[in-house]
C-alpha positions in Angstrom: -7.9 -10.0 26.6 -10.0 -10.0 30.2 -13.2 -8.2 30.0 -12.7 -4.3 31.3 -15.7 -2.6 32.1 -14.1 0.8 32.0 -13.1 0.8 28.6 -16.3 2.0 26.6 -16.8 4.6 29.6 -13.0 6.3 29.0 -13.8 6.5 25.7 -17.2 8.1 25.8 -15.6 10.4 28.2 -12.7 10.9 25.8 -16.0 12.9 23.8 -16.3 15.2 26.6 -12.7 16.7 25.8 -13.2 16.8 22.7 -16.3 18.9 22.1 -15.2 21.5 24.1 -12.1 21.9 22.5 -13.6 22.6 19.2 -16.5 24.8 21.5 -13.3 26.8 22.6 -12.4 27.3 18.8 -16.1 28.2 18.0 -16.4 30.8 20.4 -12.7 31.9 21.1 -13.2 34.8 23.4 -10.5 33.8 25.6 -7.5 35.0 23.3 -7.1 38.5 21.6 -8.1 38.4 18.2 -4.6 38.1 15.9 -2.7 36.7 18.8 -0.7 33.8 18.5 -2.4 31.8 21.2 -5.8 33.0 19.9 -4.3 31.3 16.1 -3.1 28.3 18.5 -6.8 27.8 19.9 -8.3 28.1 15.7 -6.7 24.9 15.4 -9.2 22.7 18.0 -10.9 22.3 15.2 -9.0 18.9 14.2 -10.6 17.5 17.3 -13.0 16.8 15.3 -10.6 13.5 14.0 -11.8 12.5 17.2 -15.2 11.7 16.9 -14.4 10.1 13.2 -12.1 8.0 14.5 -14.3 6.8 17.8 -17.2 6.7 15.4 -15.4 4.2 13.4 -14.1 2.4 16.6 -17.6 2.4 18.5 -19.9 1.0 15.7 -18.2 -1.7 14.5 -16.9 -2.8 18.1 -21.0 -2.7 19.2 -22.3 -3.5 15.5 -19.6 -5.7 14.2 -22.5 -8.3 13.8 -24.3 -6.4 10.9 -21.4 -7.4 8.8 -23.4 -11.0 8.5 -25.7 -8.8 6.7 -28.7 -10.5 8.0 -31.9 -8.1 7.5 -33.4 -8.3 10.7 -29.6 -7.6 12.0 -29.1 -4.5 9.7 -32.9 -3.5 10.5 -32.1 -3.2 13.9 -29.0 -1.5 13.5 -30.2 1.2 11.3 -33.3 1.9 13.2 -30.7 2.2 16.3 -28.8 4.4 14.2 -31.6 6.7 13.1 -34.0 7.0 16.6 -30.5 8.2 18.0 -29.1 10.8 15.5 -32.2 12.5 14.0 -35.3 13.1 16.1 -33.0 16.2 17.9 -31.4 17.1 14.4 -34.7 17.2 12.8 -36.2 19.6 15.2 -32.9 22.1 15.7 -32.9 22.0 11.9 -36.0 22.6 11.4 -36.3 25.6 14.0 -33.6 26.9 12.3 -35.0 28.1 9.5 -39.0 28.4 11.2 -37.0 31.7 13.1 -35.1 32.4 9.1 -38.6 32.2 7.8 -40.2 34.6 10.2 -37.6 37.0 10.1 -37.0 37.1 6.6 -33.4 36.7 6.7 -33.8 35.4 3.3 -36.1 34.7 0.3 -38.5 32.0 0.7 -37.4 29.6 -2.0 -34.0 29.7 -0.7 -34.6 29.0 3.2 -36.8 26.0 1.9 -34.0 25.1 -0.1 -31.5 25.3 2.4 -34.0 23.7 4.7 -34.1 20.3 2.6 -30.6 20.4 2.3 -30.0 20.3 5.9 -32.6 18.3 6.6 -31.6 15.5 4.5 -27.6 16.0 5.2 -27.1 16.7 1.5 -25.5 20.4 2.5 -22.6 18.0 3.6 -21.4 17.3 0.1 -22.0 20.8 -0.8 -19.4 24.2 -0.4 -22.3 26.4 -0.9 -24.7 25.2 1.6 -21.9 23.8 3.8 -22.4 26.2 6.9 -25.7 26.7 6.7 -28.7 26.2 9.2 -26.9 24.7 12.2 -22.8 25.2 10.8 -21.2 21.7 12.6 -24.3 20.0 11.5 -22.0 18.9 7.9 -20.5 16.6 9.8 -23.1 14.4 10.5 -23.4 13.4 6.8 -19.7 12.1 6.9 -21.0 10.3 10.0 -24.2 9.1 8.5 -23.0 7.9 4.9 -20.5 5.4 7.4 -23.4 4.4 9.2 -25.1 3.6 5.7 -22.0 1.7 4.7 -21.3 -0.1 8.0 -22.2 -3.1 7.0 -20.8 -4.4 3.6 -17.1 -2.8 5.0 -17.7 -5.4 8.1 -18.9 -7.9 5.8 -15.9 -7.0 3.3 -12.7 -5.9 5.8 -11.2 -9.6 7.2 -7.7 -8.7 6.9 -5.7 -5.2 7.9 -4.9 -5.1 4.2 -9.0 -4.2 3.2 -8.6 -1.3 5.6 -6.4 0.0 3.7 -8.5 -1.4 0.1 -11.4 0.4 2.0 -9.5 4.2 2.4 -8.4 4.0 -1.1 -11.1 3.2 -3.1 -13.2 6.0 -1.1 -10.5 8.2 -1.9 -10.7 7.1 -5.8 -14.3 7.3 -5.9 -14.1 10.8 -4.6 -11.9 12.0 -7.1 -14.2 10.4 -9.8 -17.2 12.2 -8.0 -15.7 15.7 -7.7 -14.1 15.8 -11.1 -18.1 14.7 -12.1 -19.2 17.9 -10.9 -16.9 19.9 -10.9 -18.7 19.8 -14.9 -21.5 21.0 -14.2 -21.0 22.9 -11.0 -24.6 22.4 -9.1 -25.1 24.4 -6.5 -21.7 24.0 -4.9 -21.4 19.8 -4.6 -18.2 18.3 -4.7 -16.8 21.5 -5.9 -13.4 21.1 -5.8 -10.8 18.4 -4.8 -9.6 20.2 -1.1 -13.3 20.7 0.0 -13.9 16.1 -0.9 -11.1 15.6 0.8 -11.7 17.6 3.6 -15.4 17.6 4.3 -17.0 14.8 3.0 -16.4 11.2 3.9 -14.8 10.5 0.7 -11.4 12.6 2.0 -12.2 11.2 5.8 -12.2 7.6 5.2 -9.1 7.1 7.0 -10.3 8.4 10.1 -13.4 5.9 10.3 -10.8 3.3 9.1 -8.3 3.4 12.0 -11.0 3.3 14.5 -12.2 0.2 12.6 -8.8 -1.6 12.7 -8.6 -0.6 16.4 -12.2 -2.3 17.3 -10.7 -5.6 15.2 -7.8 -5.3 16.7 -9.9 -5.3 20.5 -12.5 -8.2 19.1 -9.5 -10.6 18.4 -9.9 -10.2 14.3 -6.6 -8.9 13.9 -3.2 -9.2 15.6 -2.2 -6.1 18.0 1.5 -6.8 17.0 1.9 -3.3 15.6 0.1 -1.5 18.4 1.3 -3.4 21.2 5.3 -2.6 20.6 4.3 1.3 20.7 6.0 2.5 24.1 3.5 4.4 26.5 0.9 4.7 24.0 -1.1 7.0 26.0 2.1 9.2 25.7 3.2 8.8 22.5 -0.7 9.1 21.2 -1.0 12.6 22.9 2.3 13.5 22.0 1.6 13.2 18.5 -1.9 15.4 18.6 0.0 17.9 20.2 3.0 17.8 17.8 -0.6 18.2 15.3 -1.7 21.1 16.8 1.5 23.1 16.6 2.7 22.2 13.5 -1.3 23.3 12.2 -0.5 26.6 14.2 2.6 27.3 11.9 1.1 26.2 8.9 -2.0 28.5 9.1 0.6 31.5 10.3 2.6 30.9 7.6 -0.8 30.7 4.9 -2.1 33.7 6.8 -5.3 31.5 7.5 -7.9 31.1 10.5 -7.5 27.4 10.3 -4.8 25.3 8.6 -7.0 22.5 7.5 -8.0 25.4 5.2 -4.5 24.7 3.0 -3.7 21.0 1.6 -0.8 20.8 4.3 -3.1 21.2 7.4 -5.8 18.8 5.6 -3.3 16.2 4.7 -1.5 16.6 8.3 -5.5 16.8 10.0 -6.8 13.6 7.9 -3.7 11.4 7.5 -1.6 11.8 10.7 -3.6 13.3 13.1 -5.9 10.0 13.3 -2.7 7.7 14.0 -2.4 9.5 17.3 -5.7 9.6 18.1 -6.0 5.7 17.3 -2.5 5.3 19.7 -4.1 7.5 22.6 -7.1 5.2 22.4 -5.2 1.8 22.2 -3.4 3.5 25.9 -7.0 4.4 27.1 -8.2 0.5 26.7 -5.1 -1.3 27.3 -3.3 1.0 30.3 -4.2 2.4 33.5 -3.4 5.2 34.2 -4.9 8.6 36.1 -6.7 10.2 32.1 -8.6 6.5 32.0 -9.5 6.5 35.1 -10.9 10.6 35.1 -12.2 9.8 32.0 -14.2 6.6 33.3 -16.1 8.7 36.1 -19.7 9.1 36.1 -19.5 12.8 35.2 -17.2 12.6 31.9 -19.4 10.0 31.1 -22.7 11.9 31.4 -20.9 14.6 29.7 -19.7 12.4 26.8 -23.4 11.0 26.4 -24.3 14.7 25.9 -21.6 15.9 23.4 -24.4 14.8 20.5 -26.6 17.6 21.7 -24.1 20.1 22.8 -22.5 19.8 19.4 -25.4 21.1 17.6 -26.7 23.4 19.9 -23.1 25.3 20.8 -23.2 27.3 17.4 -27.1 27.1 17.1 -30.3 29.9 17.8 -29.6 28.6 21.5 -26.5 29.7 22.5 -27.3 33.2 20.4 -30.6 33.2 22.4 -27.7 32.5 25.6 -24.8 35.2 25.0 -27.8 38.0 24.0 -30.1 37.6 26.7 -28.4 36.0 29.5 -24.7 36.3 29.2 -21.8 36.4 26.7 -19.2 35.6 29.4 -18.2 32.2 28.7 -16.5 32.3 32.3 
């Protein structure tokens, strides 16, 4: 395959979209409240599947070589990983709960406690503590515990048949870790099998895994016979989101829910099918032209997809309340 220099920038600008979507379902003012469409927009949440799945496809496409498990290779990588993700994280996190603090929004003991939870991306594997300090923030523990594992699944995944060793023995070990405590029920971890599965990397493993056969699949490791016999991939990728997307927006009408990943039906659609379209739509982005690649490629989705990081913790943070109170709550 020839050498394409737009393919990394489509896909970081594929990030751009994204974010917004799930900014739209965060602050969905553009809807009445109990519409349909305003249900419809609830469901942006499963854009999230996207960053997963490019997560998995970006670090072992640049970081494939820390699977030779070489220290000064994984030292490099992890300090890479770390100088990126938590200086900004730290601070927002910890500004947080400075303002909680001062404004007594909550006893001491259990701001500091929620404090260290954020702070070390425990409240990820915890229902209680899930949403606190800065909400969307949980998901960077599914991101980070791939980070930490990065290396043996290179170092262990040589054929397309470990991928699939890889999502089931997370899955197994999730099971085995939420039926652990859901014994002794400690301060909301692993408390039940629908919140594993659904937000911890345990139950998102297959996400991480198709963007890591996609990247093999790019580098040469593994055959692109399946892929490549998929017509207009770009097509059929967004075709399937979309099909996503509505068939979420009946499921959480018909559960009478805000979102349907909420329900076993939306979770299983959001973590098992949703990712095959968003790992076809990225095959179309790197293998087709077409007039989303090239938008996607320009300097400003670009910039903007560098950005999502930020924007992603900030949209829900102090920062945008400090925004919609003092300078403007239209978000037109």
């Amino acid at each position: 395959m020839k050498k394409d220099h737009t393919i990394i920038p489509a896909l970081t600008g594929i990030r751009a979209l994204a974010v917004y979507f799930i900014f739209f379902k965060h602050h969905n003012t553009f809807t009445e409240e109990g519409s349909a469409a305003n249900l419809f927009v609830n469901q942006f949440y499963s854009f999230l599947s996207f960053f997963f799945v490019l997560s998995g496809f970006l670090i072992c496409h640049r970081y494939y070589a820390v699977g030779t498990l070489e220290k000064k290779t994984i030292w490099n990588y992890f300090i890479n990983r770390i100088t990126r993700v938590f200086p900004i994280l730290l601070i927002l996190i910890t500004a947080t709960f400075a303002l909680q603090y001062i404004n007594k929004v909550d006893s001491d003991a259990h701001i500091i406690k929620s404090w260290f939870y954020n702070i070390t991306l425990l409240k990820g594997f915890s229902s209680e503590y899930l949403l606190t300090g800065i909400g969307p923030s949980w998901s960077m523990s599914v991101e980070e515990l791939f980070y930490l594992l990065s290396p043996l699944l290179f170092f262990l995944i040589k054929k397309p048949a470990g991928i699939f060793k890889f999502t089931l023995s997370m899955y197994a070990l999730g099971l085995v870790i939420t039926f652990l405590f859901m014994q002794i029920d400690f301060d909301g971890f692993f408390s039940g099998y629908h919140f594993t599965f659904y937000s911890t990397f345990f139950g998102r493993a297959f996400e991480f895994a198709c963007g890591i056969y996609l990247a093999l699949v790019m580098r040469g490791k593994f055959s692109d016979n399946l892929l490549s016999k998929i017509p207009a991939p770009q097509l059929t990728g967004i075709s399937i989101i979309m099909l996503t997307l509505i068939i979420q927006f009946f499921i959480a009408k018909n559960y009478a829910v805000v979102n349907a990943v909420e329900t076993w039906p939306g979770a299983l659609l959001n973590n098992l099918f949703l990712p095959v379209g968003i790992t076809i739509f990225f095959y179309g982005l790197v293998h087709r032209e077409s007039m989303i690649r090239k938008m996607l490629a320009t300097k400003l989705f670009v910039a903007l997809g560098n950005s999502t990081y930020s924007f992603y913790l900030l949209h829900t943070s102090f920062v945008m309340g400090w925004i919609m109170l003092y300078i403007s709550s239209n978000l037109l």
